[in-house]
LOLO-537447 format. One line per field, with one value per atom (N, C-alpha, C): residue number from 1; residue in one letter; atom name; x, y, z. Coordinates in steps of 0.02 Angstrom, whole numbers. Each point is the difference from the previous one (the first is absolute). Layout:
// residues N
sese	c(NUM, ...)
nuro	c(A, ...)
drenro	c(CA, ...)
x	c(X, ...)
y	c(Y, ...)
z	c(Z, ...)
//
This chain:
// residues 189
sese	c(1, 1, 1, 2, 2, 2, 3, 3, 3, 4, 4, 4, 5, 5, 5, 6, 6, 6, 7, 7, 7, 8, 8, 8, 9, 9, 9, 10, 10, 10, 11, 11, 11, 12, 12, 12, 13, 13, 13, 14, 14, 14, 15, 15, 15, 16, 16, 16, 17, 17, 17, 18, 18, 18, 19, 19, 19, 20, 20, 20, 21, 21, 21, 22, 22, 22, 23, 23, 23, 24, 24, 24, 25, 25, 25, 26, 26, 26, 27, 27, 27, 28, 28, 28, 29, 29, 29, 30, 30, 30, 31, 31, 31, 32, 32, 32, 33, 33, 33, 34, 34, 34, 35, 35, 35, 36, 36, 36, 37, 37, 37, 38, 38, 38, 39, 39, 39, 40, 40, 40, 41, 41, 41, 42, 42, 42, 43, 43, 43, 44, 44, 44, 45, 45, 45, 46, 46, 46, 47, 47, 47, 48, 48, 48, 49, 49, 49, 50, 50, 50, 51, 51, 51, 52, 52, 52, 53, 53, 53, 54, 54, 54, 55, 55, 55, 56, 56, 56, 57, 57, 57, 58, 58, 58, 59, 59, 59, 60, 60, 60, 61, 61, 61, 62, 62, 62, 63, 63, 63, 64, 64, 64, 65, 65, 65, 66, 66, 66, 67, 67, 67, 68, 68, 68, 69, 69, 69, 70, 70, 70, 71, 71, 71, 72, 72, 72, 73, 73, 73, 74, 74, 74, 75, 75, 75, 76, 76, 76, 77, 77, 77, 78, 78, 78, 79, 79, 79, 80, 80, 80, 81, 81, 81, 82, 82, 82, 83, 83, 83, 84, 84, 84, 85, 85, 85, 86, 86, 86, 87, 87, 87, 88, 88, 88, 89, 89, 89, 90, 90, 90, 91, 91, 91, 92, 92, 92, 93, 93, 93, 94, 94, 94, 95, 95, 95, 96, 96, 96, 97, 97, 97, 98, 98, 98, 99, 99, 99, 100, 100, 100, 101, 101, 101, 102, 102, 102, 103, 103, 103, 104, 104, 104, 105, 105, 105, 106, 106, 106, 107, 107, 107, 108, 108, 108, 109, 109, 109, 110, 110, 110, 111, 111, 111, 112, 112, 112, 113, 113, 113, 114, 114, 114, 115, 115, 115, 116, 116, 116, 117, 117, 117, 118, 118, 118, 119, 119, 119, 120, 120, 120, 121, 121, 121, 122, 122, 122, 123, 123, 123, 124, 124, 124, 125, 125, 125, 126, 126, 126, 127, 127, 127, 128, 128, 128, 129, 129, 129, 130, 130, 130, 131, 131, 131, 132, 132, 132, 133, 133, 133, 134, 134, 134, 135, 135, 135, 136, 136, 136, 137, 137, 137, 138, 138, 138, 139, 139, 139, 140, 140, 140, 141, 141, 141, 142, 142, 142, 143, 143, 143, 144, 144, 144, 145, 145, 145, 146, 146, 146, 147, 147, 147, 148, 148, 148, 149, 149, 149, 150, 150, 150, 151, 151, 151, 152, 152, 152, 153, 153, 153, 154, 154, 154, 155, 155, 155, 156, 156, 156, 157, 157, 157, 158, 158, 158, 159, 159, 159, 160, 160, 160, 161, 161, 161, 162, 162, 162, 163, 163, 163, 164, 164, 164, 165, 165, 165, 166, 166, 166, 167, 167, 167, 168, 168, 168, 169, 169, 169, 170, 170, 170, 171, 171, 171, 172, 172, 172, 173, 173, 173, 174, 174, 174, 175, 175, 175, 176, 176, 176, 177, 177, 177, 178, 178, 178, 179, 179, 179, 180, 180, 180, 181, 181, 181, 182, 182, 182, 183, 183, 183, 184, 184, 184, 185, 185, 185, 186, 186, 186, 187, 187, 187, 188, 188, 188, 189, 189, 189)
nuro	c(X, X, X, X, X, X, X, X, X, X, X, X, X, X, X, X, X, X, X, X, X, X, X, X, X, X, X, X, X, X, X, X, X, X, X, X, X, X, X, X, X, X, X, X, X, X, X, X, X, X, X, X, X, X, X, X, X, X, X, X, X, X, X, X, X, X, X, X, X, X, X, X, X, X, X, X, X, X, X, X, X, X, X, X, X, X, X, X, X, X, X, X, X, X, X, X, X, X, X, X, X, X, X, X, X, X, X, X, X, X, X, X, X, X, X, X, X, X, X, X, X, X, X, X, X, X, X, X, X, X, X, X, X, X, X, X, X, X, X, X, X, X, X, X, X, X, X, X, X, X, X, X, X, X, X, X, X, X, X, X, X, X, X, X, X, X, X, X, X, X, X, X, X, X, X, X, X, X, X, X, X, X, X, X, X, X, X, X, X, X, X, X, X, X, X, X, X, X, X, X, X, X, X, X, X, X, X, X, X, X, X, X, X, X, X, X, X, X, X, X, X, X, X, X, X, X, X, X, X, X, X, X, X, X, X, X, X, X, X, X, X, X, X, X, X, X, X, X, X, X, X, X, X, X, X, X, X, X, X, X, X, X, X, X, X, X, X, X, X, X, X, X, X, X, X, X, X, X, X, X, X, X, X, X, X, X, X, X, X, X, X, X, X, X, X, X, X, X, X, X, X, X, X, X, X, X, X, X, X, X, X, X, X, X, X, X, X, X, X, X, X, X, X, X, X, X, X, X, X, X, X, X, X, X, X, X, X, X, X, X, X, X, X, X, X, X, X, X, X, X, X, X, X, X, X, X, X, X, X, X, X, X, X, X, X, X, X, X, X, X, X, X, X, X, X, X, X, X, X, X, X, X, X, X, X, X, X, X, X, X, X, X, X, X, X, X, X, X, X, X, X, X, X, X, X, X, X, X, X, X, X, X, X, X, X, X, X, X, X, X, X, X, X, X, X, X, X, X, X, X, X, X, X, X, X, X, X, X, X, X, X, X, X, X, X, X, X, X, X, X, X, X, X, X, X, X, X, X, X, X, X, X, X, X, X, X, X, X, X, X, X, X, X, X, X, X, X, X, X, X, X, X, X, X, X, X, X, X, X, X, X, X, X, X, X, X, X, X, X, X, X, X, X, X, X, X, X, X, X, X, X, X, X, X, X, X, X, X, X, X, X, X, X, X, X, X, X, X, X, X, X, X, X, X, X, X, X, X, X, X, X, X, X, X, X, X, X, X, X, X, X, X, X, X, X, X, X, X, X, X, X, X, X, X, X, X, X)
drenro	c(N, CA, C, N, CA, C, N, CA, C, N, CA, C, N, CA, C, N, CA, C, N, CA, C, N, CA, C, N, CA, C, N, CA, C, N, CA, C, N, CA, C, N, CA, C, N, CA, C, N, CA, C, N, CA, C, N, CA, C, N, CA, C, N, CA, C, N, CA, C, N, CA, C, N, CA, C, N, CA, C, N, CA, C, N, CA, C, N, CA, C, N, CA, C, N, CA, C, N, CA, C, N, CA, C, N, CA, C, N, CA, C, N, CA, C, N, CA, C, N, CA, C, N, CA, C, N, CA, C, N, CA, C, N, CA, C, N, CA, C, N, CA, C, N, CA, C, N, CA, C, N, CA, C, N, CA, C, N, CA, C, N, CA, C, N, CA, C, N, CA, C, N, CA, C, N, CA, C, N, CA, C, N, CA, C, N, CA, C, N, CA, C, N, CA, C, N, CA, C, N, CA, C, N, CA, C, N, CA, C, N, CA, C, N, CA, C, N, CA, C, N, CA, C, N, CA, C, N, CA, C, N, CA, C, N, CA, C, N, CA, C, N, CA, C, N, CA, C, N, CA, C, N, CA, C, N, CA, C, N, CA, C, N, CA, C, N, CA, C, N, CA, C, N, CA, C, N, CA, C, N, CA, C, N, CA, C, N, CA, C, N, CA, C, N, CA, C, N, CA, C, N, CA, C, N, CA, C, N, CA, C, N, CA, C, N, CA, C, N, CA, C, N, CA, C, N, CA, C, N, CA, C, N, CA, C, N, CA, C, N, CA, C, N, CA, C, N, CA, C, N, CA, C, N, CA, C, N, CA, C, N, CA, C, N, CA, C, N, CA, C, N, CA, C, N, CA, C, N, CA, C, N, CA, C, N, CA, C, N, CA, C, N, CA, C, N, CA, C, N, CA, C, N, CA, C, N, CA, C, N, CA, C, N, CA, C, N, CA, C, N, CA, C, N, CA, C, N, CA, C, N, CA, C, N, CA, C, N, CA, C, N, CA, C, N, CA, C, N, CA, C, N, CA, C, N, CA, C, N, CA, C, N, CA, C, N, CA, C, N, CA, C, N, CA, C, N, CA, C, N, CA, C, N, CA, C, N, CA, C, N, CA, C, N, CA, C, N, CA, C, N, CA, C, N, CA, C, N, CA, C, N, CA, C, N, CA, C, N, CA, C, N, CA, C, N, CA, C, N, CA, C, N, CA, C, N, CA, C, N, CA, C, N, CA, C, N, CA, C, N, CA, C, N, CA, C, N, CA, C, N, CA, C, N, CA, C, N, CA, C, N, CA, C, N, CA, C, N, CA, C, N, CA, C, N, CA, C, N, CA, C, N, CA, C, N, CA, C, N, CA, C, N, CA, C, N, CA, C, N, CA, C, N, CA, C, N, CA, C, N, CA, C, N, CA, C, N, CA, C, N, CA, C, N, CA, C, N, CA, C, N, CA, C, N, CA, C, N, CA, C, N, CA, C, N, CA, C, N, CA, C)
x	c(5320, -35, 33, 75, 36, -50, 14, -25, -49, -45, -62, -16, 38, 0, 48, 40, 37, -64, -46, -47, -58, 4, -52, 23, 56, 47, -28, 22, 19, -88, -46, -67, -1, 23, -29, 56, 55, 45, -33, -62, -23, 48, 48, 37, -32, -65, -35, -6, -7, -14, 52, 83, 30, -2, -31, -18, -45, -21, -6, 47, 74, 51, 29, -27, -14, -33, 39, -19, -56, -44, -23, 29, 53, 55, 35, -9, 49, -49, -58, -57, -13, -25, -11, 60, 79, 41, 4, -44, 23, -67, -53, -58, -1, 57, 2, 40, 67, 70, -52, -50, -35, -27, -48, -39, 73, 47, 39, 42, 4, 2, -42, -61, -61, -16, 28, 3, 41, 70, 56, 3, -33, -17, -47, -57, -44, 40, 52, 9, 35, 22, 34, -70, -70, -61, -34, 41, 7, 29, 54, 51, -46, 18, -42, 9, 80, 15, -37, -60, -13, -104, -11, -67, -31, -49, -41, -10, -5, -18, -62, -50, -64, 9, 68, 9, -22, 69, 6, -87, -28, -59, -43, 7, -51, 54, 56, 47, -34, -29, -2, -75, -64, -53, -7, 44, -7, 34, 23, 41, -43, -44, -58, -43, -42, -56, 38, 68, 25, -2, 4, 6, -74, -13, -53, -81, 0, -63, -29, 56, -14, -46, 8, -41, -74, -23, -63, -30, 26, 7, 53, -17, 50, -11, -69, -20, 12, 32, 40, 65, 77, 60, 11, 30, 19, 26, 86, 7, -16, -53, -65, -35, -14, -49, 39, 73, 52, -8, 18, 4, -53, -63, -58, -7, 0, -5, 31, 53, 82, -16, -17, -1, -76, -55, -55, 23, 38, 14, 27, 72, 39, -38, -30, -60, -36, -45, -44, 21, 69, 12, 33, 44, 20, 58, 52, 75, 56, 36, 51, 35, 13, 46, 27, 68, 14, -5, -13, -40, 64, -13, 12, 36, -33, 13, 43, 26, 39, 84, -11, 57, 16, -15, 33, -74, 22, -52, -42, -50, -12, -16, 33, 1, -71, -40, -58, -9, 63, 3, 15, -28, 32, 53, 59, 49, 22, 21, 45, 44, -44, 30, 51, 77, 29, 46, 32, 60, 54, 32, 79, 53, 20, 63, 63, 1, 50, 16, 54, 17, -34, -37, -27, 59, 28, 80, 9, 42, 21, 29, 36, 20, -17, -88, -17, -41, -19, -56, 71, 47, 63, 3, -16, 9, -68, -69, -61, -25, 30, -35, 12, 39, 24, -56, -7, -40, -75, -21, -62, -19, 58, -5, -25, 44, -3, -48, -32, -86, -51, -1, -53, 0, 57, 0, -31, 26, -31, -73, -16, -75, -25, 12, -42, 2, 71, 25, -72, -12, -38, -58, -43, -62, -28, 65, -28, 1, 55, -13, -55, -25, -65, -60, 8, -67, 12, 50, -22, -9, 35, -28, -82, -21, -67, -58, 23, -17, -18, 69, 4, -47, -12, -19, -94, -29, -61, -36, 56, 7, -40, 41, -22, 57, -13, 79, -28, 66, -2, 82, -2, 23, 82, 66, 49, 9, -4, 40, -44, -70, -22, 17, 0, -6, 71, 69, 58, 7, -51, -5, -61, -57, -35, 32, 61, 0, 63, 37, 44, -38, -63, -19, -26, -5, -6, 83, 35, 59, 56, -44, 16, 2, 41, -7, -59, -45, -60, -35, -2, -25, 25, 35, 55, -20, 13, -40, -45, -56, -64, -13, 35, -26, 49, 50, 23, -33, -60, -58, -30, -23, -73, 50, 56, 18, 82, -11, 51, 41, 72, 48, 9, 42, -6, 62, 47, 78, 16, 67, 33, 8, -9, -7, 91)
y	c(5296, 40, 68, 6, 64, 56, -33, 16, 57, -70, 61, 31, 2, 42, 80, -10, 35, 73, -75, 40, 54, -33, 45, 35, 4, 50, 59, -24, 58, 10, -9, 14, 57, -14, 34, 57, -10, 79, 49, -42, 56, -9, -28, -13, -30, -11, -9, 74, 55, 73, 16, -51, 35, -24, -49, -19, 60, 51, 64, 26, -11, 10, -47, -55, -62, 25, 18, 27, -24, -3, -47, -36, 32, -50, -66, 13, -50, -57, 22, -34, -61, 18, -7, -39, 11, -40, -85, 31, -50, -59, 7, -11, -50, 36, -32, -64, 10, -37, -44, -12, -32, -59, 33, -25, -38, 19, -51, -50, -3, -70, -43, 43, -60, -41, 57, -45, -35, 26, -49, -77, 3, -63, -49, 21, -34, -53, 49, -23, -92, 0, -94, -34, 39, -76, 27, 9, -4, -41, -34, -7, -103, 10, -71, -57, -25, -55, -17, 69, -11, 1, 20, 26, -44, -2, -24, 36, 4, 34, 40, -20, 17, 70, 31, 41, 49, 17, 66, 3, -38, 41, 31, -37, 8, 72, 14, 68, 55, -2, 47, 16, -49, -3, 56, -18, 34, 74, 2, 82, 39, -47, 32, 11, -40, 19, 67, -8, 45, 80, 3, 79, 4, -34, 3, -22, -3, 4, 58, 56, 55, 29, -19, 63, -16, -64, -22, 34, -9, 1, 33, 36, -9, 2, -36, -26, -55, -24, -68, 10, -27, -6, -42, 23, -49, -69, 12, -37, -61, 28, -66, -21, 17, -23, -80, 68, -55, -81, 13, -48, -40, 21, -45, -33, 44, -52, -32, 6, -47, -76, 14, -55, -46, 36, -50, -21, 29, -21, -68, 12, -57, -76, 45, -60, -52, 59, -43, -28, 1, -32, -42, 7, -87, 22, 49, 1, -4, -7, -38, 75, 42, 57, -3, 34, 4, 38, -3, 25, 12, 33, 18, -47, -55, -55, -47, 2, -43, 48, 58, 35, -56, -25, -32, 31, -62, -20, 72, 15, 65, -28, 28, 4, -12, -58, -6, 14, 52, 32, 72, 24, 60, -1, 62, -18, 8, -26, 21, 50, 48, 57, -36, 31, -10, 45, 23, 26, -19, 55, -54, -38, -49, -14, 18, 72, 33, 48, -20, 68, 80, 16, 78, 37, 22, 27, 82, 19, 77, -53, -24, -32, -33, -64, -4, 88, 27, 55, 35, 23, 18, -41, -83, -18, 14, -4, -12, 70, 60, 53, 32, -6, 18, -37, -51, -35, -4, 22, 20, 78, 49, 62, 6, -65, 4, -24, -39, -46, 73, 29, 66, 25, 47, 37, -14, -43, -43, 4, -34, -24, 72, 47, 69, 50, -13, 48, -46, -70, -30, 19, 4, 13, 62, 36, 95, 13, -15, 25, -40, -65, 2, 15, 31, 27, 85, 17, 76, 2, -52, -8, -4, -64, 1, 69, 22, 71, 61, -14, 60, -29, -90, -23, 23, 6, -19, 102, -2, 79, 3, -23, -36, 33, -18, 59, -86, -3, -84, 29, -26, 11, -44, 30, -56, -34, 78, -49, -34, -5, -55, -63, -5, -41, -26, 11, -11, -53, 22, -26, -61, 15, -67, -50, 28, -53, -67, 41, -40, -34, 34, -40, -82, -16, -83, -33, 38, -42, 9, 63, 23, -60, 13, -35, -45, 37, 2, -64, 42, -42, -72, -17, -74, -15, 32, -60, -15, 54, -30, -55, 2, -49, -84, 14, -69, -10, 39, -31, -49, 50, -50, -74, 10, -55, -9, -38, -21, -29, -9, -37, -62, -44, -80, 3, 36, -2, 37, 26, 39, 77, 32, 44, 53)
z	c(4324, 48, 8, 3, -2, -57, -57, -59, -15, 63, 24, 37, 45, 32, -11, -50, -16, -50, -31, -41, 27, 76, 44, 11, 8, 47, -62, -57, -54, 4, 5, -2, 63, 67, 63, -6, -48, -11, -58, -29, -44, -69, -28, -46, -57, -15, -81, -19, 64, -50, -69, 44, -83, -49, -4, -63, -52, 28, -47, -32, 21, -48, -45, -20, -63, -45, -71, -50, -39, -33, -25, -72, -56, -11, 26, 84, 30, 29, 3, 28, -69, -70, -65, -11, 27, -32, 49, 82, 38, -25, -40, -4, -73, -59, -42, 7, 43, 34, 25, 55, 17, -46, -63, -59, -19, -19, -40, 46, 60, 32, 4, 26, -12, -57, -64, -53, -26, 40, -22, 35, 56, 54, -57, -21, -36, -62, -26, -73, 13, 62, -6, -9, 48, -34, -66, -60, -47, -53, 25, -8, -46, -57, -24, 20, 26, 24, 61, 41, 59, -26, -39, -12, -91, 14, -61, -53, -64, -47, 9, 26, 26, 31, 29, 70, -48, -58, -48, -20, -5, -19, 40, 53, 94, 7, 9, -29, -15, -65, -61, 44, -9, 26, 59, 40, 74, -19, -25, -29, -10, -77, -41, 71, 49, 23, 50, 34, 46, -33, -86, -15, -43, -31, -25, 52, 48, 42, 29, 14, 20, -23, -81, -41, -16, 42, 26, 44, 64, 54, 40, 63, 40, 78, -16, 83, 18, -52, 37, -29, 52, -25, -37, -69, -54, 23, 36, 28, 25, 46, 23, -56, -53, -30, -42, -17, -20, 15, 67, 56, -18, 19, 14, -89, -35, -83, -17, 17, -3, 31, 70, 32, -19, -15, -16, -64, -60, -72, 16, 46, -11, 42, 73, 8, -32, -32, -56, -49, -35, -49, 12, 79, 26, -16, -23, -33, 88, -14, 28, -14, 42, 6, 72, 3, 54, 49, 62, 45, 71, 56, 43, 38, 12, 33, -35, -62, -44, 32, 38, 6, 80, 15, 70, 46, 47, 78, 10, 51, 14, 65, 47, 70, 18, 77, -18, 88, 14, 89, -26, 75, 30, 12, -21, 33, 63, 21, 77, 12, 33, 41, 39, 19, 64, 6, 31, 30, -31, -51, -15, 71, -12, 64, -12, 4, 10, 73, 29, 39, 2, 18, 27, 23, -35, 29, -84, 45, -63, -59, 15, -36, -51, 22, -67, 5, 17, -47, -46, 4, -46, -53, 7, -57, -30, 19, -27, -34, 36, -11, -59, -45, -67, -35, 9, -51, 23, 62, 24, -34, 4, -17, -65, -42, -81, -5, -2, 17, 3, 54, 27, -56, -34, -43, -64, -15, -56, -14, 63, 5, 6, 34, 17, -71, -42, -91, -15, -7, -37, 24, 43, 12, 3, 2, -4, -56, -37, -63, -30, 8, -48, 49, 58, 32, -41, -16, -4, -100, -26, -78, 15, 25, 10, 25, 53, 11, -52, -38, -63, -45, -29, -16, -1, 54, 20, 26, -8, 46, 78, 33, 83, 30, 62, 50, 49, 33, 39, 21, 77, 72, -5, -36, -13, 59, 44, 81, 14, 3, 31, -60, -60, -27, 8, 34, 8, 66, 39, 83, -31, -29, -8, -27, -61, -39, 34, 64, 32, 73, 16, 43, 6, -55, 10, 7, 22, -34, 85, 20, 83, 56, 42, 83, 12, 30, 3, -50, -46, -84, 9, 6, -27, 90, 47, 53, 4, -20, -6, -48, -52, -44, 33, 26, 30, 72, 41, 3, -20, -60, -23, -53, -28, -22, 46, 55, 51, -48, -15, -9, 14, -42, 35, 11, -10, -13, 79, -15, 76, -39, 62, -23, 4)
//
């Protein structure tokens, strides 16, 4: 909750404007750095001792329709199309690939909002606020810089500070009581 509020704060001081001094080098390097975790995360369900022979080709398939569909089309995202042929192929032919749910349980609740049980004292916010601070920043480098790639992207002009204050308001005071409202706790709070 610090986190986000730390993020509004930086929204109602007007602090997305400097993101006009983010080169677009540094934007492009934070964008590719991005692309190669996402892809370095992927490469363990690869990994054969965990996946079927069947995968590398469902692989190649989804590659081919992801670069090669464009040049059909591009009123629909490759991506999706990916998606949707992928999943009726392996459907209809009944193959045994591994899926989402072979990764462990999927939560079948909301989770529970509550209050950490900690002391309200300087003391913990001294310990919390370094790592609340580091959290904000993070989250606000990450969402400005791909709101203003996108921008340059699309050639659009879009509001950082507000998008700095929206993007911490679910995560605000406010936010997290309302939602332990509507889903009360069974525990102590």
């Amino acid at each position: 909750m610090l986190a986000g509020l730390l993020q509004i704060g930086a929204g109602l001081l007007r602090l997305g404007t400097v993101m006009r001094f983010v080169s677009r080098s540094v934007m492009t390097g934070f964008v590719n750095a991005l692309a190669i975790l996402i892809f370095m995360a992927q490469l363990p369900e690869l990994d054969p001792s965990r996946v079927g022979p069947l995968t590398y080709p469902l692989v190649v398939l989804s590659l081919a329709i992801i670069y090669l569909f464009p040049r059909l089309t591009k009123a629909v995202p490759s991506p999706l199309v990916s998606i949707l042929v992928l999943t009726a192929l392996t459907l209809l032919m009944g193959r045994n690939v591994r899926m989402v749910e072979d990764m462990g349980e999927l939560p079948d609740t909301l989770p529970v909002f509550l209050l950490p049980d900690v002391p309200l004292t300087f003391g913990t916010l001294r310990i919390i606020f370094p790592f609340s601070a580091a959290v904000a920043v993070v989250g606000l480098l990450e969402s400005l810089m791909t709101q203003n790639l996108v921008d340059e992207l699309t050639d659009t002009s879009s509001s950082r500070d507000q998008s700095a204050s929206a993007k911490a308001s679910p995560t605000s005071p406010p936010a997290s009581s309302a939602a332990r409202r509507v889903a009360p706790s069974s525990g102590s709070r």
